[in-house]
Biopython code that builds the backbone (N, CA, C, O; Angstrom):
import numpy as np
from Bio.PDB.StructureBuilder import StructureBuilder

atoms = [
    (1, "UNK", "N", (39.632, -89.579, 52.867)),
    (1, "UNK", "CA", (38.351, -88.929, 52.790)),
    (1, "UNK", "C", (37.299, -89.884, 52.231)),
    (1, "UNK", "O", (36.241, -90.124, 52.814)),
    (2, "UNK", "N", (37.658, -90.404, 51.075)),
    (2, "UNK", "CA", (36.696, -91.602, 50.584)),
    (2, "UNK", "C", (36.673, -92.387, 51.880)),
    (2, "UNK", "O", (35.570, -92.418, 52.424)),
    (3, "UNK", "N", (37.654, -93.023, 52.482)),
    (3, "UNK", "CA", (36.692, -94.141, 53.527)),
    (3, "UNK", "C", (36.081, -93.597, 54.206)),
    (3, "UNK", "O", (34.967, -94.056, 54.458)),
    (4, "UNK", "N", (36.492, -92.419, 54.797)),
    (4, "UNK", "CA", (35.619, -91.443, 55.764)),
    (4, "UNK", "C", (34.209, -91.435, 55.736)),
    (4, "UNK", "O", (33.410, -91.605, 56.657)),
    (5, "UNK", "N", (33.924, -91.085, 53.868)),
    (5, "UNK", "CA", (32.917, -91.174, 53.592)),
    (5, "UNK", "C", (31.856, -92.365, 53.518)),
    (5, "UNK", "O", (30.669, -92.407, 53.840)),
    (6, "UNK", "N", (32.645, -93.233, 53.022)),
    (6, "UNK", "CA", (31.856, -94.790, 52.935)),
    (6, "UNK", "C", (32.034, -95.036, 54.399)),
    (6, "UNK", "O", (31.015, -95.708, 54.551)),
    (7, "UNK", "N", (32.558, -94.991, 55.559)),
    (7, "UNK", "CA", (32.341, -95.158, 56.626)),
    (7, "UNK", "C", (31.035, -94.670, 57.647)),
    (7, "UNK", "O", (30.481, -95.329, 58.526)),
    (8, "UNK", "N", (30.745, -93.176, 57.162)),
    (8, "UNK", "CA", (30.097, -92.772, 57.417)),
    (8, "UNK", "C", (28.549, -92.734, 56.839)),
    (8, "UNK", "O", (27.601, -92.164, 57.379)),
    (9, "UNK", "N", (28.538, -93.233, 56.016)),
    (9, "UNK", "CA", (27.469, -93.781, 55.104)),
    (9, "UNK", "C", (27.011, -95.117, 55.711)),
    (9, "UNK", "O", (25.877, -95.442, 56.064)),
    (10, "UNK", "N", (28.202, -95.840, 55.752)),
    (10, "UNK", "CA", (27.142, -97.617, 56.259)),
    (10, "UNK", "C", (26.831, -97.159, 58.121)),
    (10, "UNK", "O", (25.790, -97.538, 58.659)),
    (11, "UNK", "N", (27.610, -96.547, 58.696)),
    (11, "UNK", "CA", (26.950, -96.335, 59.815)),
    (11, "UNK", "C", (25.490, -95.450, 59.577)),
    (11, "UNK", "O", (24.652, -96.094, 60.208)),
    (12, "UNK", "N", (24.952, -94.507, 59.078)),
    (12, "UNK", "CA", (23.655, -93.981, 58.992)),
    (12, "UNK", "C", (22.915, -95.315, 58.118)),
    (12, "UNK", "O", (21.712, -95.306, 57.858)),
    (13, "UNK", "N", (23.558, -96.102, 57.839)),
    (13, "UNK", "CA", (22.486, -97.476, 57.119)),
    (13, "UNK", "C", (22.445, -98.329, 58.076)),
    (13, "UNK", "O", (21.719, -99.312, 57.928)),
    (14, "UNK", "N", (23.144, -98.186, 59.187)),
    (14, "UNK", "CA", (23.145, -99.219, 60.203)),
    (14, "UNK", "C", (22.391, -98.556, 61.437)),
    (14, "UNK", "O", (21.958, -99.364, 62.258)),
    (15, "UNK", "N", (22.221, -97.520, 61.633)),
    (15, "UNK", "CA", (21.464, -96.798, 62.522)),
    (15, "UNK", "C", (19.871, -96.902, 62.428)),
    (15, "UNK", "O", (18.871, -97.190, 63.085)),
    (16, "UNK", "N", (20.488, -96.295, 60.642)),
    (16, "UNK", "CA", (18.567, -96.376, 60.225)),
    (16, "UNK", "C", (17.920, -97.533, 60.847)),
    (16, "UNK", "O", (17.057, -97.552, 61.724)),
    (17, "UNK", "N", (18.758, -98.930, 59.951)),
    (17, "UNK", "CA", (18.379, -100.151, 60.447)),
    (17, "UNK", "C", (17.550, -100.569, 61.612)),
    (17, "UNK", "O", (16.403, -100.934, 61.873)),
    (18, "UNK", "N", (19.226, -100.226, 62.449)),
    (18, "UNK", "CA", (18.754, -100.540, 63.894)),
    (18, "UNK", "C", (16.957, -99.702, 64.185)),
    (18, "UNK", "O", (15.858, -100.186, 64.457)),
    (19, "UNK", "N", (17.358, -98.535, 63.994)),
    (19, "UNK", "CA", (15.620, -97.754, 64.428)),
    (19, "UNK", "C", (14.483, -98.444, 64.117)),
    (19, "UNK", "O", (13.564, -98.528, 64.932)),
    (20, "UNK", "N", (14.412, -99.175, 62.549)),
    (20, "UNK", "CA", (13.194, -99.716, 62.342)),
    (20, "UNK", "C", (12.825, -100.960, 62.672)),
    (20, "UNK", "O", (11.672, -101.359, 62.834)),
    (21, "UNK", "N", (14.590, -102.035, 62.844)),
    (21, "UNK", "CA", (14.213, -103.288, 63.017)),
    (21, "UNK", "C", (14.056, -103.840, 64.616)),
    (21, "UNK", "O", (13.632, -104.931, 64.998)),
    (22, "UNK", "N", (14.458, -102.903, 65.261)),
    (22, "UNK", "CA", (15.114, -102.776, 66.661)),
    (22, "UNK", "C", (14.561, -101.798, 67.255)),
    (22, "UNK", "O", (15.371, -101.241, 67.996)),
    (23, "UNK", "N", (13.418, -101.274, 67.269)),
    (23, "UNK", "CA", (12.456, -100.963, 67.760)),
    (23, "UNK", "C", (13.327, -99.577, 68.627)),
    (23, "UNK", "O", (12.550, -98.927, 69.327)),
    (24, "UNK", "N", (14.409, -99.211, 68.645)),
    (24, "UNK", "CA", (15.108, -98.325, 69.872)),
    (24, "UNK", "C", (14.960, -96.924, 69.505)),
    (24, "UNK", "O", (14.712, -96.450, 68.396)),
    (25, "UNK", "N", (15.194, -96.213, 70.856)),
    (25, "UNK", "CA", (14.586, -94.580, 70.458)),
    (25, "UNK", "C", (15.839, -94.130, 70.204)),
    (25, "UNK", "O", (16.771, -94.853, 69.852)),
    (26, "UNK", "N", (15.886, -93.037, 70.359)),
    (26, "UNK", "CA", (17.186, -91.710, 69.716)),
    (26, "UNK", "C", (18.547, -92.069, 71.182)),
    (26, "UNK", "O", (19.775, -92.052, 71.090)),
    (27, "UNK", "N", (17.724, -92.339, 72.318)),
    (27, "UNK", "CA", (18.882, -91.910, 73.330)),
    (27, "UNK", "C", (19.525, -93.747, 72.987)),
    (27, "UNK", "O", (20.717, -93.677, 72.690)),
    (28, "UNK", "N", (19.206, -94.661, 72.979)),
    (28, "UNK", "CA", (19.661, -96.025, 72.763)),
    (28, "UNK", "C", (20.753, -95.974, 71.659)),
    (28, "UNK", "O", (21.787, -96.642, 71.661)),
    (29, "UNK", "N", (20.267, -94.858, 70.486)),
    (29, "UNK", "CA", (21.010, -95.377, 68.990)),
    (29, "UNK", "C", (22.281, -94.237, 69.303)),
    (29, "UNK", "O", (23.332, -94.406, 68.685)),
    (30, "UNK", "N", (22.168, -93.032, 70.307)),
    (30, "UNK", "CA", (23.307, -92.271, 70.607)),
    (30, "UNK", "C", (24.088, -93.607, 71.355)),
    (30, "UNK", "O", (24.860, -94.290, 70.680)),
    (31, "UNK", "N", (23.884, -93.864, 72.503)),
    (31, "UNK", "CA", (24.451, -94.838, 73.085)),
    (31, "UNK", "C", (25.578, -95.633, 72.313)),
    (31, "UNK", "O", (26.802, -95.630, 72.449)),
    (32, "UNK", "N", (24.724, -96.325, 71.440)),
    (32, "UNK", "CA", (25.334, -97.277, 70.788)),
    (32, "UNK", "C", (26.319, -96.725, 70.154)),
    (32, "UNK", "O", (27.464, -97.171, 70.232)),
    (33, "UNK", "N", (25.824, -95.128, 69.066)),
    (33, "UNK", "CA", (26.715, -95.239, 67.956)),
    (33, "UNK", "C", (28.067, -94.653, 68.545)),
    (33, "UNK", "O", (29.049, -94.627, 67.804)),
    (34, "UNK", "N", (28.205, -93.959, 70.453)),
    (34, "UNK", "CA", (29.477, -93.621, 70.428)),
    (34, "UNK", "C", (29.952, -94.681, 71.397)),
    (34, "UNK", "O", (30.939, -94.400, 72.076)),
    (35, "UNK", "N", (29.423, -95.771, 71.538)),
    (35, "UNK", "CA", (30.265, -97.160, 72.507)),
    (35, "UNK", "C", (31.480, -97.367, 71.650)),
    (35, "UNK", "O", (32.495, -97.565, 72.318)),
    (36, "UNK", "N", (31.623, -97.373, 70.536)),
    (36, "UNK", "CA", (32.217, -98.664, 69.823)),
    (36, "UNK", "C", (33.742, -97.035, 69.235)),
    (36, "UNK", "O", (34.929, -97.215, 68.962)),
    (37, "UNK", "N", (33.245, -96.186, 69.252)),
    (37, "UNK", "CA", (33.922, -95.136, 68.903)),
    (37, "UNK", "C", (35.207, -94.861, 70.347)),
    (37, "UNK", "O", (36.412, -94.611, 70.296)),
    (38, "UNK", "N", (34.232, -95.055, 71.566)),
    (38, "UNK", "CA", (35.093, -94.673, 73.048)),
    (38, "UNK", "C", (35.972, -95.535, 73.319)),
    (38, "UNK", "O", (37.069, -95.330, 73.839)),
    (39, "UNK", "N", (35.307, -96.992, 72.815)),
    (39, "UNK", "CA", (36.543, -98.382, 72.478)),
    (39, "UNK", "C", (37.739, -98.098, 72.030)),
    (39, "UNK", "O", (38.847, -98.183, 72.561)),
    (40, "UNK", "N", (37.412, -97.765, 71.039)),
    (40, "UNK", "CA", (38.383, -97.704, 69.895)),
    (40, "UNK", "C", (39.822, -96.852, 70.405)),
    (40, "UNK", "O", (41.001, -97.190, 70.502)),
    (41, "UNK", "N", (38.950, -95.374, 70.712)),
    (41, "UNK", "CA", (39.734, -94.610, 71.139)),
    (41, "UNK", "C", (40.731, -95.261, 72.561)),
    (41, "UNK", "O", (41.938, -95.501, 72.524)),
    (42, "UNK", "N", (39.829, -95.432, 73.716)),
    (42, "UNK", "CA", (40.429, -96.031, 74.976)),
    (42, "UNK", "C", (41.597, -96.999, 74.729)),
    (42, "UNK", "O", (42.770, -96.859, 75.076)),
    (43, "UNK", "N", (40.906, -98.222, 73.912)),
    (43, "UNK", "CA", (41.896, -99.083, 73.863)),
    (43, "UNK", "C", (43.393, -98.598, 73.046)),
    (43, "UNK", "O", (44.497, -98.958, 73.455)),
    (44, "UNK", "N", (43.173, -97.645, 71.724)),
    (44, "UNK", "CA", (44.584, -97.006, 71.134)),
    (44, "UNK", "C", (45.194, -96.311, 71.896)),
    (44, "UNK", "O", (46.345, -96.225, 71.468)),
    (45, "UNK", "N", (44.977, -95.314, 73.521)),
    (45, "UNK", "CA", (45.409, -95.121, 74.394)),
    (45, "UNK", "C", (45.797, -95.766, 74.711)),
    (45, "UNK", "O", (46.955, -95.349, 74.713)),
    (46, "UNK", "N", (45.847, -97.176, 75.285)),
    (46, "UNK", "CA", (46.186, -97.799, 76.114)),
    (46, "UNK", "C", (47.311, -98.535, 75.819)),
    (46, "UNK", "O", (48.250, -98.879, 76.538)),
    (47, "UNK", "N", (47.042, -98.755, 74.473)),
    (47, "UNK", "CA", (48.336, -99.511, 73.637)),
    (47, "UNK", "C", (49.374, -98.732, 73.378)),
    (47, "UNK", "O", (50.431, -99.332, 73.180)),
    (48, "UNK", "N", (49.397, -97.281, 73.306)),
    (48, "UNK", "CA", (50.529, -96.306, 73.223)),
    (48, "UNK", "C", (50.763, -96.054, 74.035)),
    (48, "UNK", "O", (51.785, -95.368, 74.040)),
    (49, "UNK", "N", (49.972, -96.384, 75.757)),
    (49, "UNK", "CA", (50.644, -95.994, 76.694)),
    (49, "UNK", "C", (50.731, -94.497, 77.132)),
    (49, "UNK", "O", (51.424, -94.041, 78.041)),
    (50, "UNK", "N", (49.762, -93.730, 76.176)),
    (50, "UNK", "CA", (49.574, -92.549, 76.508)),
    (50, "UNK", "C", (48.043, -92.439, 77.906)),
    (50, "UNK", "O", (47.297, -93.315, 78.342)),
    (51, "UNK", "N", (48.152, -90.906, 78.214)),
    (51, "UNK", "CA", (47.113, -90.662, 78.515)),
    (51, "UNK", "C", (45.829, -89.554, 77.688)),
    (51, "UNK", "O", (45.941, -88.923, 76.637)),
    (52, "UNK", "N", (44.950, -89.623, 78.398)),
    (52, "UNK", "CA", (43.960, -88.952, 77.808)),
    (52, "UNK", "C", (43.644, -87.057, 78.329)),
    (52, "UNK", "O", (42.995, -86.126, 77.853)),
    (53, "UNK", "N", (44.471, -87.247, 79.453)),
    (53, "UNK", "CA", (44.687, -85.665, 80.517)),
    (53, "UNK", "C", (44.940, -85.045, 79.269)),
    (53, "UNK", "O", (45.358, -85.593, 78.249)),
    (54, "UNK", "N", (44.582, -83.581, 79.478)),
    (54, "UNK", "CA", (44.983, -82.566, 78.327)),
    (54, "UNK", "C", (45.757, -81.520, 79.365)),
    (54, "UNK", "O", (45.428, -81.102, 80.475)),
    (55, "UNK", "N", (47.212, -81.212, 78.331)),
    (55, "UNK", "CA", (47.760, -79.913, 79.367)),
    (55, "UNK", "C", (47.477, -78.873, 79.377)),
    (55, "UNK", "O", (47.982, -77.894, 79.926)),
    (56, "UNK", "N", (46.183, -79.066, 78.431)),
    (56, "UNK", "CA", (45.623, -77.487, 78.345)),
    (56, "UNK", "C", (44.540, -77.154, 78.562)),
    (56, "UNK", "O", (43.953, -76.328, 77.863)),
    (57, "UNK", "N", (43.801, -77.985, 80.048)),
    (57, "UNK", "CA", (42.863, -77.463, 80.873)),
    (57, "UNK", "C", (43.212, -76.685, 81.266)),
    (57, "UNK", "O", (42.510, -75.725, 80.950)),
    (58, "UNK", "N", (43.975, -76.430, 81.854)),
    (58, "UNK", "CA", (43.968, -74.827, 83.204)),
    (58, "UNK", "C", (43.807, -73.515, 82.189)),
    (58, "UNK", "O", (43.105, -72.562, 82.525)),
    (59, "UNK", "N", (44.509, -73.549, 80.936)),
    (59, "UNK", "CA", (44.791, -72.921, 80.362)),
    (59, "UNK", "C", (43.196, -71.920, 79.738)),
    (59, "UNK", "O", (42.947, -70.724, 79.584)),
    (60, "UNK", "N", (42.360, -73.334, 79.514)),
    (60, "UNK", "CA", (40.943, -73.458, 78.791)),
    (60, "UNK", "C", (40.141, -72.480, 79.892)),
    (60, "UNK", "O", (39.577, -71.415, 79.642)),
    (61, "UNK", "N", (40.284, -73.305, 81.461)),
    (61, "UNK", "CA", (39.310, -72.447, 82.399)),
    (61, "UNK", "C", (39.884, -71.093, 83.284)),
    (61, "UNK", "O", (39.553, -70.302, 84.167)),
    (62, "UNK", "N", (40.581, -71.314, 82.705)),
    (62, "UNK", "CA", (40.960, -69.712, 83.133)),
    (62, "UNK", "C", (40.971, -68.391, 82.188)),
    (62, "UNK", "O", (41.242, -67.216, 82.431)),
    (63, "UNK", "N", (40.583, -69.038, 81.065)),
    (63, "UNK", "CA", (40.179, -67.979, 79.929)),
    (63, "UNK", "C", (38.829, -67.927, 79.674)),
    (63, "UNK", "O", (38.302, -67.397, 78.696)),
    (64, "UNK", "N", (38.071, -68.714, 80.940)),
    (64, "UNK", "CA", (36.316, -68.243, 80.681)),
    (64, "UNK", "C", (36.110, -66.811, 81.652)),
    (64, "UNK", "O", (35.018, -66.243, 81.690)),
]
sb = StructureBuilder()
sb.init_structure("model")
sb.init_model(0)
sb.init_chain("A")
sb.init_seg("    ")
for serial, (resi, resn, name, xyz) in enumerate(atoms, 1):
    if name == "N":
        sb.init_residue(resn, " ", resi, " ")
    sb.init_atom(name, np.array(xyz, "f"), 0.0, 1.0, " ", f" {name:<3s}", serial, name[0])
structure = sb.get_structure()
C-alpha cells in the first residue's frame, strides 16, 4: 500500500509536470499515463504465456 501510494504520488508530479513544461492537453497526458501501464501489463502476459480472453464474456452479455 505504501508503494502504491508513493507510486501514485510521483506519477500526479510527473503529469503535473508534463502539463506545464510540455505544453500537452488532457487527451495527450491520458495517452501517455496509460501507454506505459498497457506495456507493462501486455508484456507480463506474454512472459507467462497467458492470454488476455476472459471466460466470462458470454456470461457478462447475456446478463444485460
Amino acid at each position: 500500500m505504501v508503494n502504491a501510494a508513493f507510486l501514485f504520488a510521483t506519477m500526479s508530479i510527473l503529469v503535473k509536470n508534463a502539463a506545464t513544461n510540455l505544453h500537452m492537453n488532457e487527451d495527450e497526458l491520458a495517452f501517455w499515463r496509460s501507454l506505459l501501464p498497457a506495456l507493462v501489463i501486455f508484456g507480463t502476459t506474454l512472459a507467462r504465456k497467458k492470454t488476455l480472453k476472459t471466460p466470462f464474456f458470454g456470461v457478462i452479455c447475456s446478463a444485460v
